[in-house]
C-alpha positions as CSV (number, residue, x, y, z in Angstrom):
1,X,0.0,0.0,0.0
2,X,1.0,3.5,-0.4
3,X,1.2,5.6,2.3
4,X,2.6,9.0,0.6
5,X,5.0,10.5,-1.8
6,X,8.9,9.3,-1.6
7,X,9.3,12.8,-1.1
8,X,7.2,15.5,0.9
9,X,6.1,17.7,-2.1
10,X,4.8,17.1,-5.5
11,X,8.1,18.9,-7.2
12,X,10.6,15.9,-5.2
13,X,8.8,12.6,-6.5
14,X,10.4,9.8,-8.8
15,X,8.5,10.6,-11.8
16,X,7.7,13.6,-13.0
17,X,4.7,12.3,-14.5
18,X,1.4,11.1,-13.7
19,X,0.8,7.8,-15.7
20,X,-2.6,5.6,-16.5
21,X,-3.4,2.4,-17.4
22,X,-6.2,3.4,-19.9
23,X,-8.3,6.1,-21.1
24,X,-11.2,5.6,-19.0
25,X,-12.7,3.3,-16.7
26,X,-15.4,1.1,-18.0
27,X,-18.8,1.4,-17.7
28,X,-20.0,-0.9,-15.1
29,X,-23.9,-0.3,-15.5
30,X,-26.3,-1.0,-18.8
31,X,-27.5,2.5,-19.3
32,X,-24.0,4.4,-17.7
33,X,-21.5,6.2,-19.0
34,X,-17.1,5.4,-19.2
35,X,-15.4,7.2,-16.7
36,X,-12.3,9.8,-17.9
37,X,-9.3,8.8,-16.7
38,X,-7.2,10.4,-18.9
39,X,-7.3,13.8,-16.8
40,X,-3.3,13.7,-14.4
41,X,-0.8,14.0,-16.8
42,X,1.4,17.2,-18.5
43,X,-0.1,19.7,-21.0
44,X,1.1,22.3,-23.1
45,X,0.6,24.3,-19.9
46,X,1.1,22.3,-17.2
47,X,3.9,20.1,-15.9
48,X,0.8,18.2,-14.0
49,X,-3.1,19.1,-14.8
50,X,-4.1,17.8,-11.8
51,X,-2.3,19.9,-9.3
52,X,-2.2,23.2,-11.5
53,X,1.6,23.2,-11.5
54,X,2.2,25.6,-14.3
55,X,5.5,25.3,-16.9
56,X,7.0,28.8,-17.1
57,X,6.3,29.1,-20.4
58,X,3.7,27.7,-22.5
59,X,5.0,24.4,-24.4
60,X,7.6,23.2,-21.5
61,X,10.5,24.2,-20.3
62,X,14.1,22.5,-20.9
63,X,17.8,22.8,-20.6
64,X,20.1,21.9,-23.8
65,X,22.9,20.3,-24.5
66,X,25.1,23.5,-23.5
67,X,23.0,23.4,-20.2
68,X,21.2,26.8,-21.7
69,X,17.6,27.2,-20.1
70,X,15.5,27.5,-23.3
71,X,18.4,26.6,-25.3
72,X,18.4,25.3,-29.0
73,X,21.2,22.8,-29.0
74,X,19.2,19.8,-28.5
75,X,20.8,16.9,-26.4
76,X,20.1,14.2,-29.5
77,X,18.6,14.3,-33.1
78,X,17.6,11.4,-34.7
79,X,17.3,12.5,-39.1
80,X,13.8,11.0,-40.6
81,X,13.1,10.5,-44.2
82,X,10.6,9.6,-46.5
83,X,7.4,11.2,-47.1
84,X,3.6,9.8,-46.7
85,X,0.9,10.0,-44.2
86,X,0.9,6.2,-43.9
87,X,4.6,5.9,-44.0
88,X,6.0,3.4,-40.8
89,X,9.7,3.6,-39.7
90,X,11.0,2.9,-36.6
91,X,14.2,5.0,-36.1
92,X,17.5,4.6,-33.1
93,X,19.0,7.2,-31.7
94,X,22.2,7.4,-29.3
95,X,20.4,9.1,-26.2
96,X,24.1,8.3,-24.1
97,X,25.2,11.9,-23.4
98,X,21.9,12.6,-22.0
99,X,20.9,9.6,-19.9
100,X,24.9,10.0,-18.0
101,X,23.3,13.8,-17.2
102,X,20.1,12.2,-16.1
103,X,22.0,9.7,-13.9
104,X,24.9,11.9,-12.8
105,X,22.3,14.8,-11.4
106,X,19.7,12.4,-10.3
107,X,17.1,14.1,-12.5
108,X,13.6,13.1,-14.4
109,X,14.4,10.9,-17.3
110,X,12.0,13.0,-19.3
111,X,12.1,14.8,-22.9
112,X,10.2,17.6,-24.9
113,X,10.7,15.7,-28.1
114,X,9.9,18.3,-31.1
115,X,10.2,17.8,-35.4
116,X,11.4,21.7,-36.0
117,X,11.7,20.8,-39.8
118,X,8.5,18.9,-40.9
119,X,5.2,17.2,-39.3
120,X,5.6,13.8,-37.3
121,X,3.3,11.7,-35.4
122,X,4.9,9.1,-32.9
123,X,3.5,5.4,-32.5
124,X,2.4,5.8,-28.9
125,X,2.1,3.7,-25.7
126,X,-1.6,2.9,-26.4
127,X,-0.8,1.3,-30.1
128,X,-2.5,-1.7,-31.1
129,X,0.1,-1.9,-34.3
130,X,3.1,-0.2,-33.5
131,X,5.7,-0.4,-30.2
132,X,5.5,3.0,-28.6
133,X,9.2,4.8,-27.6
134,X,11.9,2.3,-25.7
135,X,14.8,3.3,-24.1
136,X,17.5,0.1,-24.2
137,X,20.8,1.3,-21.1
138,X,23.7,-0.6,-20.9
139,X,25.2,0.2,-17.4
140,X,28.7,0.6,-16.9
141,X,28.3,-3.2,-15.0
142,X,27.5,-4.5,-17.2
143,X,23.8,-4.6,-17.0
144,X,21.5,-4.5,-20.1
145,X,17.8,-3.0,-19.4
146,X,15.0,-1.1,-21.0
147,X,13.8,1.7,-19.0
148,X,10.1,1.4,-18.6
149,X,8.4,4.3,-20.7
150,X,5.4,6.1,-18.2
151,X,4.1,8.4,-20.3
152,X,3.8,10.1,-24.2
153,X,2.0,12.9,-23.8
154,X,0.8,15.8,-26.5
155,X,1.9,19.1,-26.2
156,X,-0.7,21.3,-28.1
157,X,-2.2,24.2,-27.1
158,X,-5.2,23.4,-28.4
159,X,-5.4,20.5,-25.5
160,X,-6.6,21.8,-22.6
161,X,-6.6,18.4,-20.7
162,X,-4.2,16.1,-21.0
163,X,-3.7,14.0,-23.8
164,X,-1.8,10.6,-23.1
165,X,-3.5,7.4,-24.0
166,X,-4.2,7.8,-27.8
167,X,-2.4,5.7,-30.7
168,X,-0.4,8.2,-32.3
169,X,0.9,11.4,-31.0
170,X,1.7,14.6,-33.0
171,X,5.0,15.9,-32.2
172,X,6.0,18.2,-30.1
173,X,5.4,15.9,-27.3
174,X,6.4,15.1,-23.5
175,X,8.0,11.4,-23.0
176,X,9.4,10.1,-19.8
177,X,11.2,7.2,-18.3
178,X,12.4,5.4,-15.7
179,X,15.7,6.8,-14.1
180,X,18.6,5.3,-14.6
181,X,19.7,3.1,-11.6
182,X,23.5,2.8,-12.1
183,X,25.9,4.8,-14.0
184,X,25.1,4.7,-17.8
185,X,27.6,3.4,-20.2
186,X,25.4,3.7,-23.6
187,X,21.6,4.5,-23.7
188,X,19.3,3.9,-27.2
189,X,16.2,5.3,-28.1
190,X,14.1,3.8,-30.2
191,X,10.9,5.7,-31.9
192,X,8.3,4.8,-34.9
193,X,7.0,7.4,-36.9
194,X,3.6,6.8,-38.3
195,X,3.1,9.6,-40.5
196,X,5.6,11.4,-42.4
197,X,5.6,15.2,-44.1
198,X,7.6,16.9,-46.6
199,X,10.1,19.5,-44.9
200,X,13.5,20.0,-45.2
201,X,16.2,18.1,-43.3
202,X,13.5,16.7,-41.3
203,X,14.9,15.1,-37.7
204,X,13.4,14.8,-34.6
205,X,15.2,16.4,-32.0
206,X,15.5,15.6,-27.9
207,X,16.0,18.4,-24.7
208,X,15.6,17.3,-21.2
209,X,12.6,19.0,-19.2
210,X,13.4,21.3,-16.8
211,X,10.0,22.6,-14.5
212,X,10.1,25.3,-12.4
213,X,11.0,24.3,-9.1
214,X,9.7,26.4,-6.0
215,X,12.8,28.1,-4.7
216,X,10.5,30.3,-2.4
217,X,12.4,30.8,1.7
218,X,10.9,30.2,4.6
219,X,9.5,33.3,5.8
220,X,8.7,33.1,9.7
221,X,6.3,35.0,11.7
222,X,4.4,35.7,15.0
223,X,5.2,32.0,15.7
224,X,9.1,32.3,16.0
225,X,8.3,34.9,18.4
226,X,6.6,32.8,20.7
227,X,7.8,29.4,23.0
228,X,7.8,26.2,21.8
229,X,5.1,24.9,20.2
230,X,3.0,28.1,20.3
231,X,3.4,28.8,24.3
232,X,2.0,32.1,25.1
233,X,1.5,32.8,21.5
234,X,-2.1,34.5,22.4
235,X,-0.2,36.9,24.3
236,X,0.5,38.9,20.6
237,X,-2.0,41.6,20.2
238,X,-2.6,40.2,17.2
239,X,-3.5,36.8,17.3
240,X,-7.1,36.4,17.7
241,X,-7.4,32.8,19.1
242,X,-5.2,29.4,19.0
243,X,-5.5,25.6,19.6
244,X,-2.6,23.2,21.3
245,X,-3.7,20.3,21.8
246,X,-1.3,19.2,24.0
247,X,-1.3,16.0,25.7
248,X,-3.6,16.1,28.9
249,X,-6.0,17.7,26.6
250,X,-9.6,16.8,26.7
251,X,-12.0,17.3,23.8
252,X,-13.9,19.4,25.9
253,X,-11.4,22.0,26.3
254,X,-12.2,22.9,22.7
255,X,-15.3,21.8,21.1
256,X,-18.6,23.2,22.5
257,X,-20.5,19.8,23.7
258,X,-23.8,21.2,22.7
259,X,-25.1,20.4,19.9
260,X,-26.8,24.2,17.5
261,X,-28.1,24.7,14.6
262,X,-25.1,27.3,13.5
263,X,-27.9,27.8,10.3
264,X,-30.4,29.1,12.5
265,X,-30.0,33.1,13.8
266,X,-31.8,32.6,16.7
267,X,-28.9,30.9,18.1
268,X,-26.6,34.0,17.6
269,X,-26.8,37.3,19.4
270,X,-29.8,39.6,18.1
271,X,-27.6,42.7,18.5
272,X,-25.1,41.4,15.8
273,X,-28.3,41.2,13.0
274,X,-29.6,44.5,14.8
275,X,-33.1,43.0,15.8
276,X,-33.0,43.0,19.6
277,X,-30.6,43.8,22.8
278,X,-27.4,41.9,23.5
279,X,-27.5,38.6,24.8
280,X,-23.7,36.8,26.1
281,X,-25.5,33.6,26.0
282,X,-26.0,33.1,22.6
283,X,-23.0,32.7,19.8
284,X,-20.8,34.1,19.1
285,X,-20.5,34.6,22.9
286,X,-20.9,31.1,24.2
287,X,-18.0,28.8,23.8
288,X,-16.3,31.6,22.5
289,X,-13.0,30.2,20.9
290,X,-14.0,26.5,20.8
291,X,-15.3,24.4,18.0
292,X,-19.0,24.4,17.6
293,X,-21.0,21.6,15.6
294,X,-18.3,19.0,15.9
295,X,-18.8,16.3,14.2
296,X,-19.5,12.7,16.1
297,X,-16.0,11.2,14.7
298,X,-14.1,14.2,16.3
299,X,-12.2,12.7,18.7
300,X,-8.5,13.8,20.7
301,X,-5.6,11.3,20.5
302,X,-2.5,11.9,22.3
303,X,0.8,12.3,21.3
304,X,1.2,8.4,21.8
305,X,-1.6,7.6,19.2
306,X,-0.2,5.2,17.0
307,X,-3.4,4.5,14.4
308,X,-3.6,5.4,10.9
309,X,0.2,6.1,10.4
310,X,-0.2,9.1,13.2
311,X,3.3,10.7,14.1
312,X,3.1,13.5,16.5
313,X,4.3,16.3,14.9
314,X,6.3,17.0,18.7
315,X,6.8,15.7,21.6
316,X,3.5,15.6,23.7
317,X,1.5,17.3,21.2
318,X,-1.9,15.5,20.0
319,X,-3.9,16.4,17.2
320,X,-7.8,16.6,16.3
321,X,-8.6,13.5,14.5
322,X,-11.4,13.5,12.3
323,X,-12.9,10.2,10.9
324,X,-14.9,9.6,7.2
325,X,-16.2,6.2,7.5
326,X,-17.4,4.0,4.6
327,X,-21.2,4.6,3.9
328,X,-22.2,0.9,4.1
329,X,-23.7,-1.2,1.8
330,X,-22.5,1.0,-1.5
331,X,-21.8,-1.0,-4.4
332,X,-22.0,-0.6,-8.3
333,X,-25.3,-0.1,-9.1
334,X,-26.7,1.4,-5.2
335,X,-28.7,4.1,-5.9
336,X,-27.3,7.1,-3.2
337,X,-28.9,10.0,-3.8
338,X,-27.3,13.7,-4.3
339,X,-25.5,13.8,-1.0
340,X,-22.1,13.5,-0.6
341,X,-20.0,12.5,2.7
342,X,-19.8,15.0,5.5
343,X,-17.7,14.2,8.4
344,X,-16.3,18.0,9.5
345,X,-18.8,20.9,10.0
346,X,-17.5,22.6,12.7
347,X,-17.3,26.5,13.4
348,X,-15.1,29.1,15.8
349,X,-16.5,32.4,16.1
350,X,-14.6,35.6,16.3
351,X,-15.4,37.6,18.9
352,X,-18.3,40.1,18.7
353,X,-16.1,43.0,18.1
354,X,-14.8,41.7,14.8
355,X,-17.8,39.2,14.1
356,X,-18.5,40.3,10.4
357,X,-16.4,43.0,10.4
358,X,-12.9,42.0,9.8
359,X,-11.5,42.1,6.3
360,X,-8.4,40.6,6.8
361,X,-7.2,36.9,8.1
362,X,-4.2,34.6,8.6
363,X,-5.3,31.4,9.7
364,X,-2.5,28.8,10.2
365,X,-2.7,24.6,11.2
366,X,-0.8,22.1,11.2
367,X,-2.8,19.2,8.8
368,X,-1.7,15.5,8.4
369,X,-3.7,12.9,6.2
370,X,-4.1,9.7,7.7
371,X,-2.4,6.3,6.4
372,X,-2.2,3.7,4.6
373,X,-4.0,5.7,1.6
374,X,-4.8,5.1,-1.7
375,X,-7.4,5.7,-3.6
376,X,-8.3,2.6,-6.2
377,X,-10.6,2.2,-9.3
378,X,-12.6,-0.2,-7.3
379,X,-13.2,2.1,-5.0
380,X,-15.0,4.5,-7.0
381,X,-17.9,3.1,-8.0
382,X,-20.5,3.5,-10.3
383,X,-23.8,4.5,-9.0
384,X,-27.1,6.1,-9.3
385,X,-28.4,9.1,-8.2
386,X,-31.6,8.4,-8.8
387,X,-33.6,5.3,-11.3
388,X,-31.5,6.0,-14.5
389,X,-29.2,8.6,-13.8
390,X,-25.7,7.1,-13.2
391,X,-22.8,8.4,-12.0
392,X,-19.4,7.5,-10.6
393,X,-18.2,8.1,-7.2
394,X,-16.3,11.7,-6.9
395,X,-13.3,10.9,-4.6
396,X,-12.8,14.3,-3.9
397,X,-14.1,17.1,-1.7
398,X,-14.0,20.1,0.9
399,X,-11.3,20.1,3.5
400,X,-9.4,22.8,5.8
401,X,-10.0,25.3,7.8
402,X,-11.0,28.4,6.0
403,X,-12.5,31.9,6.8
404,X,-16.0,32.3,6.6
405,X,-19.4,34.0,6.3
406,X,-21.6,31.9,4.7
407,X,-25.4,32.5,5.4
408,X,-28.8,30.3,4.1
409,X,-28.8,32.7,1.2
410,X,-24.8,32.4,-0.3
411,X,-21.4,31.3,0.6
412,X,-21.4,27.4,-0.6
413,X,-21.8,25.6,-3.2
414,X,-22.1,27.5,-6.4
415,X,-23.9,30.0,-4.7
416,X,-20.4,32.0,-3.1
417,X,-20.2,36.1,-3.4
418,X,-22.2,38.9,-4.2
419,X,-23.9,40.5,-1.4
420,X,-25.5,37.3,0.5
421,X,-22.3,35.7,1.8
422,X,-18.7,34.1,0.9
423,X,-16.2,31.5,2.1
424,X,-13.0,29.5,1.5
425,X,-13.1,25.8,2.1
426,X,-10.1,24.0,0.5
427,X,-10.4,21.4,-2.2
428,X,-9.1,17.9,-2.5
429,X,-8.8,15.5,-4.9
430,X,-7.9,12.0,-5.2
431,X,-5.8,10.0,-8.0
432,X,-6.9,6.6,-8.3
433,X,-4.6,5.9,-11.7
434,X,-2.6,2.9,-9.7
435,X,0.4,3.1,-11.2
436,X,2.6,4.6,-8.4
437,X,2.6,8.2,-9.8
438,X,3.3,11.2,-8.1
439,X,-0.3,11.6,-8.0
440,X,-1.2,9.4,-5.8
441,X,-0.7,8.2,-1.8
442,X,-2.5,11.7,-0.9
443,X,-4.5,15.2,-2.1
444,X,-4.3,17.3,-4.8
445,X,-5.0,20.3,-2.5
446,X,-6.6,24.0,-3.7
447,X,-9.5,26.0,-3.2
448,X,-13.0,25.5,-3.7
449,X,-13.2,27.8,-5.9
450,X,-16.2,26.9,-7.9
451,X,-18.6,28.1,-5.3
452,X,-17.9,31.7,-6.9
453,X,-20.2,31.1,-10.0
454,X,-23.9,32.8,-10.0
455,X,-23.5,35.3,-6.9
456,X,-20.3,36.5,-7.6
457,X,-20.1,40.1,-10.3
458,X,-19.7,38.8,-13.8
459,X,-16.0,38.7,-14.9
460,X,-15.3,37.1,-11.1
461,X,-16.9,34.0,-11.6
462,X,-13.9,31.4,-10.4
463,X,-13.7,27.7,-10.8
464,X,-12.5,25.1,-13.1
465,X,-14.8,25.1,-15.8
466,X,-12.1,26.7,-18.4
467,X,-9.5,24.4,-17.7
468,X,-7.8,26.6,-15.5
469,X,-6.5,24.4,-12.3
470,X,-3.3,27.2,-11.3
471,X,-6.5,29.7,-10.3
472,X,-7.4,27.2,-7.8
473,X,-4.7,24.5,-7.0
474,X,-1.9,25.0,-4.6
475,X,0.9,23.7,-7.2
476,X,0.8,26.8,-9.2
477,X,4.5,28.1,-7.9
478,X,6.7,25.0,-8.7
479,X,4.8,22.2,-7.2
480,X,4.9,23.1,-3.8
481,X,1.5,22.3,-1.9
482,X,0.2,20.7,-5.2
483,X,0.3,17.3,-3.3
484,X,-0.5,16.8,0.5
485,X,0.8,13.0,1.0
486,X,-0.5,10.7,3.5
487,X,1.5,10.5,6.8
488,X,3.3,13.1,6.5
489,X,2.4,16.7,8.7
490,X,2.2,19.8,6.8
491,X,1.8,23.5,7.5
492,X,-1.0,25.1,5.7
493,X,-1.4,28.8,6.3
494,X,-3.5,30.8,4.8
495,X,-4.1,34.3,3.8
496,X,-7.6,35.9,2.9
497,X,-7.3,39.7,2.3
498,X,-11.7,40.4,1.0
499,X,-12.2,42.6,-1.1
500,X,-13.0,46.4,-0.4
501,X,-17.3,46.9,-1.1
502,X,-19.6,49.6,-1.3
503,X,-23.5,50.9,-1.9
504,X,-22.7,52.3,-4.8
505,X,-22.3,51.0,-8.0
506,X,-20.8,48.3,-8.6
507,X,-20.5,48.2,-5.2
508,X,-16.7,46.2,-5.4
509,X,-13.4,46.8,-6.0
510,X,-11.2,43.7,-7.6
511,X,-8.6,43.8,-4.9
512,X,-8.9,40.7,-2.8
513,X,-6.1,38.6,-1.9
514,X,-5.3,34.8,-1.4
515,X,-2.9,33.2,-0.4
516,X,-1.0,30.0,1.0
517,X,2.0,28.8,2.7
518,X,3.4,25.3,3.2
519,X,5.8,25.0,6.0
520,X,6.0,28.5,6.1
521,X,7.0,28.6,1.8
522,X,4.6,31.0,-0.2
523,X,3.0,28.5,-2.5
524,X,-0.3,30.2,-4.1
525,X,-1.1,33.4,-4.6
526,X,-3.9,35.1,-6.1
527,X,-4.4,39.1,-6.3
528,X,-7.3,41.0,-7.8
529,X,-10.0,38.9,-6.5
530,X,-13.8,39.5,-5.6
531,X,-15.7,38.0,-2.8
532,X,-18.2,40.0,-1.6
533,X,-20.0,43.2,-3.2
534,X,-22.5,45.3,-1.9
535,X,-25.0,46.8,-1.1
536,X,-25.1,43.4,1.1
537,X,-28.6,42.1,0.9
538,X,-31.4,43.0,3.0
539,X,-33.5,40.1,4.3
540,X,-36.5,39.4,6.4
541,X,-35.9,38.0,9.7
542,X,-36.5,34.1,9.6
543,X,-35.4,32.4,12.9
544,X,-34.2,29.3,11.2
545,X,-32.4,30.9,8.6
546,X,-29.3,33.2,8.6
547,X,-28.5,36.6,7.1
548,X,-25.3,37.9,6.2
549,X,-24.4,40.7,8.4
550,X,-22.6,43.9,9.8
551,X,-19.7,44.6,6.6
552,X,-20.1,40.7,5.2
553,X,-16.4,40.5,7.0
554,X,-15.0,37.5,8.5
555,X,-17.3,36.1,10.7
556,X,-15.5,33.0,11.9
557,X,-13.7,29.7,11.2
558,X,-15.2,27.0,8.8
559,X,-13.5,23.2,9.6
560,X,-15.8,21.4,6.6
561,X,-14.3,18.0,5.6
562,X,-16.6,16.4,3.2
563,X,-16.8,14.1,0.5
564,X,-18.7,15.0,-3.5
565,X,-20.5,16.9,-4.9
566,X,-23.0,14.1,-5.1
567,X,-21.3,10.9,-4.2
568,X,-20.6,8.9,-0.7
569,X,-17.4,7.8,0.7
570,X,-16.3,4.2,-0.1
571,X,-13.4,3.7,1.7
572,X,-12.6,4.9,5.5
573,X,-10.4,8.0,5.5
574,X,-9.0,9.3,8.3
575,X,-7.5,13.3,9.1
576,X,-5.7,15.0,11.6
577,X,-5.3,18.7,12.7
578,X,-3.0,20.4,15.3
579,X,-1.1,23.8,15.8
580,X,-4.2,25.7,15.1
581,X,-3.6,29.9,15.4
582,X,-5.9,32.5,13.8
583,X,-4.6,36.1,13.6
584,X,-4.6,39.4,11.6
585,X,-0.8,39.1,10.8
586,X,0.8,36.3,9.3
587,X,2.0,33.2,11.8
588,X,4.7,31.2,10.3
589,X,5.6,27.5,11.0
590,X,5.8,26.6,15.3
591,X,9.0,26.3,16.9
592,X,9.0,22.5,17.0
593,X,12.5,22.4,19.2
């Protein structure tokens, strides 16, 4: 089983690529549909699709032969002849000089393979009739292998989604090996051509790919300024509340036991929504600081909890676990219903003072997914909403802990921004490809962006819909935070700066911020955003409904784990949470020791 990357970000793995076995998953009901697999790997734009790590520039990036960024001395060319557009020849090349690079600097064995002279299309690894690219090593023991070949992929700008499990590929394309595992002596690469065109001195020429890698420091904060682990770190004048939960800890001292309906504004103070005189014992006053509408799989572990691969992050510091179970009795063919998974739901509340009125917010935790994990095709399953209307299991979802001022009228799903309410859970996905790719053994991790769609001003409508993962995806700068791995701890701060709003028209101005950090390096950012815009709405009291309020500011502290859009959880997943802070300056990692 895999229990996370061989490396802690996505930019450190083995491969470079993300590999499948086929183009989709087949249909497992009558009247359903194939499911896409075919959705991980490299495009023109991106090094990985799936976690929105962007190439600096559009078509790839390499080094040359010279070692020149961008260079044009490619590291092999391999001349082609003939001309026909059912012409097959298979054609060697002596790859040596660059697989001893490859070896020698422990890099990706991967190419941006390009025919600068004349059109060719390449047999690829999904040919029925032709071999797709080998790579035959002879190492300097000896040894005589063929490096397995993970991935052909198109590099076209008309592909927005990637493009690797086709017959034929046109070139330019992406190809990538296994590394090398001894010092090379002589490499070959072999390549058929299923389509030649007229051009002059036609050749197909090789440069190794060189992504961006993020180089970003460690920038510290009000954390490094505090004891260890966080002691006395409410003592800052800006920090606005914090969680260590050290061991000795009870659940109690921070989740409210009671159970509310956090929907309902009858529950909060009526001086907040301006329809009655203060009252302390209503939210955000009571349990001020604590978790409210925990979920009944929250539970404290100690420091000594040794369960689902849990590591305390330090000595004699526990962590919030949070457990999905398995909805029971799901198979292929159950009929579910349009409700996902929810496990996480819980709520902190600012303090009245600031309780929809702050526009600015750093909120920092320490978050580890819990082990073994992998996702598998057998695990998504293919299921019906309703009589007839198929589907197939998301395996992905909300996660995190975001800002927040969602009301009954706006601020989730689809319905996010504008004047009725906003806020920013985090997104994860799972890769169930199986084939041991950097992908998989964790999260692509992001925003949930799409819920800014029909509330939001038109031209700040966000999501994924345009094929756009780097608005929403944490592996935008380099790959860092693209890939939260099982069993591993990571720091997630983040940054939400909303946006400045008025009564007149528009009533915005585009300059929200967003960003992240991961263990304490700047890993997303996002500048000219809109979240809110006013006038804010003006509702009619209901008492179990809830209005946006005051300035639509922050209002508190979202914890929502859940699984869809509109599928169940079908395998037990298990998360844990620790080193909690929220302020209005930026934290930075713990002192650990």
């Amino acid at each position: 089983m895999v229990i996370g990357g061989s490396a802690p970000y996505r930019y450190g793995q083995t491969s470079l690529f993300q590999a499948v076995t086929a183009a989709v998953i087949p249909k497992r009901l009558a009247d359903g549909y194939d499911y896409q697999q075919d959705v991980y790997g490299p495009t023109s734009k991106y090094v990985d699709f799936q976690t929105g790590w962007l190439w600096t520039r559009p078509g790839g990036d390499w080094i040359d032969a010279d070692g020149v960024r961008h260079g044009s001395k490619p590291w092999f060319s391999a001349p082609t002849v003939g001309v026909g557009a059912n012409l097959v020849r298979s054609y060697q090349v002596d790859v040596t000089q660059a697989l001893v690079y490859c070896e020698r600097n422990q890099r990706w064995c991967a190419f941006l393979l390009t025919s600068p002279n004349a059109p060719r299309v390449l047999a690829g690894l999904f040919n029925s009739q032709q071999p797709g690219p080998t790579l035959d090593v002879v190492y300097r023991n000896g040894t005589r292998v063929r490096l397995t070949c993970r991935t052909l992929a198109s590099n076209t700008p008309s592909s927005t989604a990637p493009v690797t499990t086709r017959a034929e590929a046109t070139l330019p394309v992406f190809v990538e090996f296994d590394r090398p595992a001894a010092e090379v002596e002589s490499a070959t690469l072999s390549l058929v051509v299923t389509q030649h065109y007229s051009g002059n001195n036609p050749s197909i020429d090789g440069f190794l790919l060189d992504p961006p890698i993020n180089a970003e420091p460690v920038v510290q904060g009000l954390a490094s300024r505090s004891g260890l682990q966080d002691e006395s770190i409410t003592a800052q004048s800006s920090v606005i509340g914090a969680h260590r939960y050290r061991d000795g800890s009870t659940l109690a001292d921070f989740v409210l036991p009671d159970p509310l309906n956090i929907n309902a504004e009858s529950v909060f103070d009526p001086a907040i929504y301006g329809t009655g005189a203060r009252d302390l014992t209503k939210l955000p006053h009571r349990g001020l600081g604590k978790w409210v509408n925990a979920g009944k799989d929250w539970s404290l572990v100690p420091s000594s909890y040794r369960e689902e691969a849990f590591e305390p992050l330090a000595p004699g510091l526990g962590a919030l676990r949070i457990r999905m179970p398995t909805e029971p009795g799901v198979t292929d063919g159950s009929v579910v219903g349009y409700y996902g998974s929810t496990a996480g739901n819980g709520m902190i509340y600012l303090p009245d003072e600031m309780f929809g009125r702050l526009g600015r917010i750093f909120i920092r935790y320490y978050f580890r997914l819990g082990g073994p994990y992998r996702a598998t095709k057998a695990s998504r399953r293919h299921v019906y909403h309703a009589p007839g209307a198929s589907d197939w299991t998301t395996q992905a979802g909300k996660f995190g802990i975001g800002a927040d001022h969602s009301t009954s009228y706006g601020g989730v799903s689809g319905t996010a921004g504008g004047p009725y309410g906003w806020q920013m859970r985090h997104s994860w996905y799972d890769c169930d490809a199986e084939t041991g790719g950097p992908d998989e053994g964790g999260w692509a991790a992001g925003y949930h962006l799409y819920d800014y769609t029909q509330n939001n001003p038109v031209g700040y409508n966000y999501g994924r819909a345009d094929g756009t993962p780097q608005e929403e995806r944490w592996g935008q700068r380099g790959g860092l935070g693209g890939m939260l791995y099982a069993a591993r701890w990571y720091c997630i701060e983040t940054e939400m700066k909303l946006n400045t709003i008025g009564n007149a028209a528009p009533g915005f101005l585009p300059d929200g911020e967003l960003r992240t950090w991961i263990d304490g390096r700047l890993a997303y950012e996002r500048t000219g955003m809109v979240f809110r815009s006013g006038p804010i709405a003006t509702l009619a009291y209901q008492s179990n409904r809830l209005r946006p309020c005051r300035e639509l500011g922050v209002r508190g502290l979202w914890l929502n784990w859940f699984h869809g859009g509109k599928t169940v959880a079908t395998f037990d997943r298990t998360s844990f949470y620790t080193g909690l802070v929220w302020s209005k300056e930026y934290i930075g990692p713990m002192k650990l020791a």
